[in-house]
VOPAGU-2260 file (C-alpha; in pm, 1 decimal, decimal comma):
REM VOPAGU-2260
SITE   aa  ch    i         X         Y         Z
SITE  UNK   A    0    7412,7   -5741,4   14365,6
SITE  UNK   A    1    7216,7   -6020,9   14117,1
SITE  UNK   A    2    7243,0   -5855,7   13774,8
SITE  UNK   A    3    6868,2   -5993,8   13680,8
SITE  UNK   A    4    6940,6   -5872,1   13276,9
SITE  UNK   A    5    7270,8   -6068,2   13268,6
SITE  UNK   A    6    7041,9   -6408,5   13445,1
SITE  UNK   A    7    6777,7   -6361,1   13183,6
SITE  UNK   A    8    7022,7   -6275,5   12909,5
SITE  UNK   A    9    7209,8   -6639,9   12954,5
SITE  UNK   A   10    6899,4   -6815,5   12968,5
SITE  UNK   A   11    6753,3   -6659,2   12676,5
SITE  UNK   A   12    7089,1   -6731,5   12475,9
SITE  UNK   A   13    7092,0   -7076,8   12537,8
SITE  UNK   A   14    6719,9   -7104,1   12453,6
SITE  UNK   A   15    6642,4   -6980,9   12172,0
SITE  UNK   A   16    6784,9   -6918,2   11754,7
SITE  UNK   A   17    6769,1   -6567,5   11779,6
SITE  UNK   A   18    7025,0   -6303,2   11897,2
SITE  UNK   A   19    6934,3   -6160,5   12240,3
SITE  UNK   A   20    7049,2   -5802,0   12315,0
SITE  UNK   A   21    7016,4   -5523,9   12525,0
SITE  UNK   A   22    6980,5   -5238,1   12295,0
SITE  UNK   A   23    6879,0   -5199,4   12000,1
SITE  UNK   A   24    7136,1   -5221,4   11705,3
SITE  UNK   A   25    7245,1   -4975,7   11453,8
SITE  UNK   A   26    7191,7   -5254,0   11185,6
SITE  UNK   A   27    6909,3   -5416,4   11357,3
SITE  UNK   A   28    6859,7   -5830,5   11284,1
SITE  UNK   A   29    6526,5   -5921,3   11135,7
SITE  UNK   A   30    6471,5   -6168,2   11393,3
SITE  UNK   A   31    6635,9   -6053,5   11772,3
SITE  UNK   A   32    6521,0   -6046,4   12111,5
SITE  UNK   A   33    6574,0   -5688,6   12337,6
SITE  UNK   A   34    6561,2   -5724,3   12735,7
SITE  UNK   A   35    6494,2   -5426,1   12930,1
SITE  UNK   A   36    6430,3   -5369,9   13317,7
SITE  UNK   A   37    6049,7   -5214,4   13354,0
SITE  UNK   A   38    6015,4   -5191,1   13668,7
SITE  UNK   A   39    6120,9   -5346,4   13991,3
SITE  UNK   A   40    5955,1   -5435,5   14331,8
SITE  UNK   A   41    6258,2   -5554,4   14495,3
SITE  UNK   A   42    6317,3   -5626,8   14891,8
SITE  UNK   A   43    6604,7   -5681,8   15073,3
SITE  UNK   A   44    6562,4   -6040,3   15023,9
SITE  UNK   A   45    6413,7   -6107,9   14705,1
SITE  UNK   A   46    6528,5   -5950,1   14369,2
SITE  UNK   A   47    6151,3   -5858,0   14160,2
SITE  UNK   A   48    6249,0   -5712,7   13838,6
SITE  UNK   A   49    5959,8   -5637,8   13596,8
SITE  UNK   A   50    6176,0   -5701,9   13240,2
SITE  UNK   A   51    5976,3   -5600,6   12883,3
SITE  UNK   A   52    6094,1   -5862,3   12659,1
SITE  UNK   A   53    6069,6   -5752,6   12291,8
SITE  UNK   A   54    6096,0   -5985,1   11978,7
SITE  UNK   A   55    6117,4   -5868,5   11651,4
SITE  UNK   A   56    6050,6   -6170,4   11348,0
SITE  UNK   A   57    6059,0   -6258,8   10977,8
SITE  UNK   A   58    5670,6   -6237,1   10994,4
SITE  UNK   A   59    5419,7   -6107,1   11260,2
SITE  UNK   A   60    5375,9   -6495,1   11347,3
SITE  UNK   A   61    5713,8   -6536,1   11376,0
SITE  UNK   A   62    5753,9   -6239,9   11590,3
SITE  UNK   A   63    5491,6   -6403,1   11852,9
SITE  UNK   A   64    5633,5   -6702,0   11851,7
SITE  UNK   A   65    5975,9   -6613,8   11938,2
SITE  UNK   A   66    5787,2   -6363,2   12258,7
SITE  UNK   A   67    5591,1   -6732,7   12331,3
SITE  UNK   A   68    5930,1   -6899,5   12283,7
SITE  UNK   A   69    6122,2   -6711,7   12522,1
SITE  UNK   A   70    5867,3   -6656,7   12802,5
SITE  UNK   A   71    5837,9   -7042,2   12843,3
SITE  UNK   A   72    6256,9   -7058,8   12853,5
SITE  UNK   A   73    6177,6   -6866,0   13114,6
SITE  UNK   A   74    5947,0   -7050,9   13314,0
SITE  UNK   A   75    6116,9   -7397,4   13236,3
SITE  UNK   A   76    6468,9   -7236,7   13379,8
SITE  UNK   A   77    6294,2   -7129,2   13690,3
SITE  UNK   A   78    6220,0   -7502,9   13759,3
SITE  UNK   A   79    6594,6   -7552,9   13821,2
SITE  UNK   A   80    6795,8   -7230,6   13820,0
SITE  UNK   A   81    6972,8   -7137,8   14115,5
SITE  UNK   A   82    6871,1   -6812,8   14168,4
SITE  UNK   A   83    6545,4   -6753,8   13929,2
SITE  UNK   A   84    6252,2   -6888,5   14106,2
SITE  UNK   A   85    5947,3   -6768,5   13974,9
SITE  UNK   A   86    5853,0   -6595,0   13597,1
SITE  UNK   A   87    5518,9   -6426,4   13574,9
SITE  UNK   A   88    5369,2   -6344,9   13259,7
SITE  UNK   A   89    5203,6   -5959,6   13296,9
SITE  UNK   A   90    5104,5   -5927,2   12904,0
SITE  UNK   A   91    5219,3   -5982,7   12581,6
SITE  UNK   A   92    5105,0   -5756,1   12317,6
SITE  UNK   A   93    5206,1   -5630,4   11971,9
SITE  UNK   A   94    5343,3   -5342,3   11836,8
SITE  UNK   A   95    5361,2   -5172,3   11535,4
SITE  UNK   A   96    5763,3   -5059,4   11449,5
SITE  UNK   A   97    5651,9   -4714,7   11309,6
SITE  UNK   A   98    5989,5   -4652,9   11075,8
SITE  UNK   A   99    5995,4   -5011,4   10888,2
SITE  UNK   A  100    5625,3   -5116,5   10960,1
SITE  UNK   A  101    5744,4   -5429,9   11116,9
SITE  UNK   A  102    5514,3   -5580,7   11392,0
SITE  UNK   A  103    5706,6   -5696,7   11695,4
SITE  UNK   A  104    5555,4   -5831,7   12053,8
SITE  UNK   A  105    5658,9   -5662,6   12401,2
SITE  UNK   A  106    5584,4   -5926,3   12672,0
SITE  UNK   A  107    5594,4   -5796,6   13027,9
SITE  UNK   A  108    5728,6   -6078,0   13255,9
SITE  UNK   A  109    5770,1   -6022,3   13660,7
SITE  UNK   A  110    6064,5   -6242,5   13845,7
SITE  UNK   A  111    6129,8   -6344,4   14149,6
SITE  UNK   A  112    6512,3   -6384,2   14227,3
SITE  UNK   A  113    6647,1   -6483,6   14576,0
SITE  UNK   A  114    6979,4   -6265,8   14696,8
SITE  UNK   A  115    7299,6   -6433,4   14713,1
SITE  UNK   A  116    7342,9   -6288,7   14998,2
């Protein structure tokens, strides 16, 4: 099976100046990316994970721009990507991080992944 985290993981890597991660750290970076599967609408054929993308930043604008930032890596990478062929933005919105009073941004992106199969 297509391991849609690891896809979005690589491309998100490559993209951006931020570490990208799947959970969230002991010792948690200022500035980091978390991916995490929401949801899925998947059929036999086509994978449709619905990932929460959550970016964390030196400053609240920061923050948004790194959710902006790695939405449109996204988008551009489904232009060409083997398997990714569509990115859907849901929502972004912000959040307040109740223990340090950090801001971060939680965008909600649906994909569309063909099967390898």
């Amino acid at each position: 099976m297509t391991d849609c985290i690891a896809i979005v993981r690589s491309i998100l890597e490559e993209a951006l100046t931020v570490p990208v991660m799947t959970d969230i750290p002991e010792n948690r970076p200022a500035r980091m990316v978390m991916v995490d599967l929401d949801g899925d609408s998947s059929t036999p054929y086509v994978l449709r994970p619905r990932l929460a993308i959550t970016s964390w930043g030196s400053t609240d604008r920061d923050a948004l721009g790194i959710a902006v930032s790695a939405v449109e890596a996204l988008r551009e990478a489904s232009l060409d990507h083997d398997l990714l062929s569509a990115v859907e933005l849901e929502s972004v919105s912000r959040e307040e991080w109740s223990r340090t009073g950090q801001s971060r941004y939680y965008a909600l992106v649906t994909l569309t992944i063909n099967t390898q199969e």
